[in-house]
C-alpha positions as CSV (number, residue, x, y, z in Angstrom):
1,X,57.9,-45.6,0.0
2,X,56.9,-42.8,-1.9
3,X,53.8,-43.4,-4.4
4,X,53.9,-42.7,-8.1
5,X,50.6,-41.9,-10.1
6,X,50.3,-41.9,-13.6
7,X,49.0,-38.5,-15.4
8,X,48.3,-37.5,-18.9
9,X,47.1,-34.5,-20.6
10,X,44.8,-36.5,-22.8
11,X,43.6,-39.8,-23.0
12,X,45.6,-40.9,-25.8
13,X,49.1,-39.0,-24.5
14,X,51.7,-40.8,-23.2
15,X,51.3,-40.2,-19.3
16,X,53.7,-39.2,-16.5
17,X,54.3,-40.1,-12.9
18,X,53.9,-37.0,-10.6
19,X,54.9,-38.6,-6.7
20,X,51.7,-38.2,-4.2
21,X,52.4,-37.2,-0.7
22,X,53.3,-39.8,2.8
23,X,49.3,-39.5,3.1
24,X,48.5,-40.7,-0.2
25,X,47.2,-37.2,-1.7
26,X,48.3,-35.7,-4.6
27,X,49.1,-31.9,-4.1
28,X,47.3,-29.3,-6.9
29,X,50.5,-27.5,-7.0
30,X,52.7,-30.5,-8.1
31,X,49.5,-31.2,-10.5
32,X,49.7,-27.6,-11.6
33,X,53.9,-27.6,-12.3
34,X,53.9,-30.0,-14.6
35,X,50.4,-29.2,-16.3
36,X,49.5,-25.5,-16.1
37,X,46.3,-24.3,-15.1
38,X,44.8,-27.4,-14.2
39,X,42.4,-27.4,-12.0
40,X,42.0,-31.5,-11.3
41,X,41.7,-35.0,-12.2
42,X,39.8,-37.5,-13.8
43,X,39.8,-41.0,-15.1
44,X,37.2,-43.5,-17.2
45,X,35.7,-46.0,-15.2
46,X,36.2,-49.1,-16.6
47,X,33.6,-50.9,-15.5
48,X,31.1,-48.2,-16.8
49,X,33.3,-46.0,-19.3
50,X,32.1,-43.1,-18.2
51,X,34.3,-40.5,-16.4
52,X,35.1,-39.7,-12.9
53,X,36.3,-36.4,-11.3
54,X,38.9,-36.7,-8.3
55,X,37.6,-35.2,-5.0
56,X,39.6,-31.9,-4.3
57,X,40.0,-31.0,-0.7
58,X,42.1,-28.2,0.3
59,X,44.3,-27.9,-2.2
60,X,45.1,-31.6,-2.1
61,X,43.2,-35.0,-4.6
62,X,42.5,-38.1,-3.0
63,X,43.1,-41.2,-4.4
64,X,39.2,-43.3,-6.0
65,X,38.9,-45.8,-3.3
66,X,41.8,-45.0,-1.4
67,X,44.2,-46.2,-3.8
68,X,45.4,-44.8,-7.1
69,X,45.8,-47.8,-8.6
70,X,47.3,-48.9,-11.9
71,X,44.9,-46.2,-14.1
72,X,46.1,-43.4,-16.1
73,X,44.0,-40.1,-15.0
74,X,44.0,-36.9,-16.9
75,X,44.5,-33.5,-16.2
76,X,41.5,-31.4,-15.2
77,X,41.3,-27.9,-17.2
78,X,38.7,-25.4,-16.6
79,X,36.4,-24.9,-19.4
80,X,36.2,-21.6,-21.6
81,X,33.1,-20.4,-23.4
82,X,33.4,-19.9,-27.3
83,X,33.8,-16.1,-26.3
84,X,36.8,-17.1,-23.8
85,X,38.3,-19.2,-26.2
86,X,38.9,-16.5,-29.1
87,X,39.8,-13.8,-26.5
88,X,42.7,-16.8,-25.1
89,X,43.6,-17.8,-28.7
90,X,44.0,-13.7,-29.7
91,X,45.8,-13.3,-26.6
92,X,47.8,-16.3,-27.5
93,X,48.5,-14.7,-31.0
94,X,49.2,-11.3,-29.5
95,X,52.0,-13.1,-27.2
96,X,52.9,-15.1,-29.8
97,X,53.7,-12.0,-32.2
98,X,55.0,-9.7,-29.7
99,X,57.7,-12.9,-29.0
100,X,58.5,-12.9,-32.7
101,X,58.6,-9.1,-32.8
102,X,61.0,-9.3,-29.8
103,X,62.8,-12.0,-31.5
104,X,63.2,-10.3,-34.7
105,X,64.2,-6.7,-33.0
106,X,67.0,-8.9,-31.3
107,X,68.1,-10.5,-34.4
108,X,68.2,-7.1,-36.1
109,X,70.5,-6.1,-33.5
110,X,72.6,-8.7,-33.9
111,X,72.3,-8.4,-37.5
112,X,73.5,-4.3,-37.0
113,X,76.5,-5.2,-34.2
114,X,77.8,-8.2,-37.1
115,X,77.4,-5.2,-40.0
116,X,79.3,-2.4,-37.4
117,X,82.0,-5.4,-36.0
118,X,82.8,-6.4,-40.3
119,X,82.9,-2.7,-40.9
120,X,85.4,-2.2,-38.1
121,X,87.8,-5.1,-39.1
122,X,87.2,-4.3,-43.3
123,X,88.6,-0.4,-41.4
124,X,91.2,-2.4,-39.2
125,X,92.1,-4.5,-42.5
126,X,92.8,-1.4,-44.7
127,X,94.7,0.3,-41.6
128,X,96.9,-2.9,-41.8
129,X,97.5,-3.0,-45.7
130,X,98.2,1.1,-45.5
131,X,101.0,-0.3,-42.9
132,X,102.5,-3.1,-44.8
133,X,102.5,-0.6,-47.9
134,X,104.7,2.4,-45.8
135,X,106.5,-0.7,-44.6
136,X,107.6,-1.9,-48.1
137,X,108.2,1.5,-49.4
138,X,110.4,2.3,-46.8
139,X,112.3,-1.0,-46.9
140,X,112.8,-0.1,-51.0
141,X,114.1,3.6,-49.7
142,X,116.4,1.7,-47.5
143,X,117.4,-0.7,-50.1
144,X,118.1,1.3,-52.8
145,X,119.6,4.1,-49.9
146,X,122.3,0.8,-49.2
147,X,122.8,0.1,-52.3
148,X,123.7,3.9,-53.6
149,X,125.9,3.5,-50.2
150,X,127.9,0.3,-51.9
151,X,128.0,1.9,-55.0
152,X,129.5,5.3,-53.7
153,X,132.1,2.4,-50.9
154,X,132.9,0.7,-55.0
155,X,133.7,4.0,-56.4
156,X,135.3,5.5,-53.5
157,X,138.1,2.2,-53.8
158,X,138.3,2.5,-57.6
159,X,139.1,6.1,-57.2
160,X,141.9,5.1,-55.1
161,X,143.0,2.7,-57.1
162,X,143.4,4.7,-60.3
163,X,145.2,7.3,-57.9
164,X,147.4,4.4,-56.3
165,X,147.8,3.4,-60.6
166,X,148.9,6.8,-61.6
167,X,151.1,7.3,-58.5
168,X,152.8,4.0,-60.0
169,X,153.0,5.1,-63.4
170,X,154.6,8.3,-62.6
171,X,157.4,6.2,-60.6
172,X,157.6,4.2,-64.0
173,X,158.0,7.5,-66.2
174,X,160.4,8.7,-64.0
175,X,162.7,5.7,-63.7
176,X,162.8,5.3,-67.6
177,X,163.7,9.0,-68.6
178,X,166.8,8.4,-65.9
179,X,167.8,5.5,-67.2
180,X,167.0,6.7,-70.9
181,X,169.3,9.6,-69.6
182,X,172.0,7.2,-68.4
183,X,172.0,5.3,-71.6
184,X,172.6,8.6,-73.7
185,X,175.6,9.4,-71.8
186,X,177.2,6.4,-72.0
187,X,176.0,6.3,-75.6
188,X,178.0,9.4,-76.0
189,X,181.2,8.6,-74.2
190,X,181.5,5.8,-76.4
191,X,181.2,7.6,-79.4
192,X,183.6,10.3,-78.3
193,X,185.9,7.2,-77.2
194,X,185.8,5.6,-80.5
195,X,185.8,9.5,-82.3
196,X,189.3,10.0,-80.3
197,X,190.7,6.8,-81.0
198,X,190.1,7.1,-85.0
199,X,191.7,10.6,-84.7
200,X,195.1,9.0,-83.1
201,X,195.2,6.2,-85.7
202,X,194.5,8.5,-88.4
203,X,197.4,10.9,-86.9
204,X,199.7,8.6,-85.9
């Protein structure tokens, strides 16, 4: 059953388990993976408070007394000289803006593709209302184009109407002089009839 040791960055941290190895060892790397550059272990003794380093053999920490016990140890760093210190924490500040230039160049490219994409689709946007505007005007040509073709279809049938009207009328005119013509001759005969018969009475 693997073994489980307890492992802080600082004494006050909440600590973590790291597993040691079938021989009871704990390996620098695993050390290392979870807390870069550390470089060992140590613990306070209780008994005297003061602190112990972990023996480092090969790459690998032995346990205090051959058992790692119920203790919370602390990572190990390497310490840096004043000089160290400000040339890590300028380093630091030199990664730290060259992270935030990097991260600003990329959100300025983002920033330009967003800018060129709402130009394209403000471009794409006018391209479509040019459309719908052709699209009206030529449904309005159309409309009034069928609507000058009813209009032309009405007065075509009207036109043959009045013709169809005067064609009639004609006939009408034609059939009343001949029968205003018949009723003048027989208008006459009777005249002449009635002329003839005064004449015999008159004579005889």
């Amino acid at each position: 059953m693997s073994q489980y040791i307890q492992i802080a960055e600082d004494e006050n941290e909440e600590p973590i388990e790291l597993p040691a190895e079938d021989d009871g060892t704990l390996l620098l790397s695993t050390l290392c993976a979870q807390f870069p550059n550390a470089s060992g272990l140590k613990y306070r003794n209780k008994a005297t408070g003061i602190v112990r380093e972990i023996r480092l053999v090969d790459g690998r920490l032995h346990a205090p007394d051959e058992d790692w016990g119920n203790i919370v140890y602390v990572a190990n760093f390497p310490k840096i000289s004043s000089l160290n210190k400000s040339a890590v924490k300028k380093t630091s500040l030199r990664h730290n803006n060259g992270a935030m230039a990097r991260a600003l160049e990329a959100e300025n490219l983002k920033t330009g593709f967003l800018k060129q994409q709402s130009v394209h689709l403000q471009q794409e946007l006018q391209e479509s209302q040019s459309k719908l505007m052709m699209t009206e005007q030529l449904i309005g040509i159309r409309t009034h184009a069928l609507e000058a073709a009813k209009l032309d279809i009405k007065i075509g049938f009207l036109a043959q109407q009045n013709v169809h009207l005067r064609q009639e009328l004609q006939s009408m005119l034609m059939m009343t002089e001949q029968l205003n013509g018949i009723r003048n001759e027989e208008l006459a005969s009777i005249v002449a009839a009635q002329v003839a018969f005064a004449v015999t009475r008159k004579h005889g």
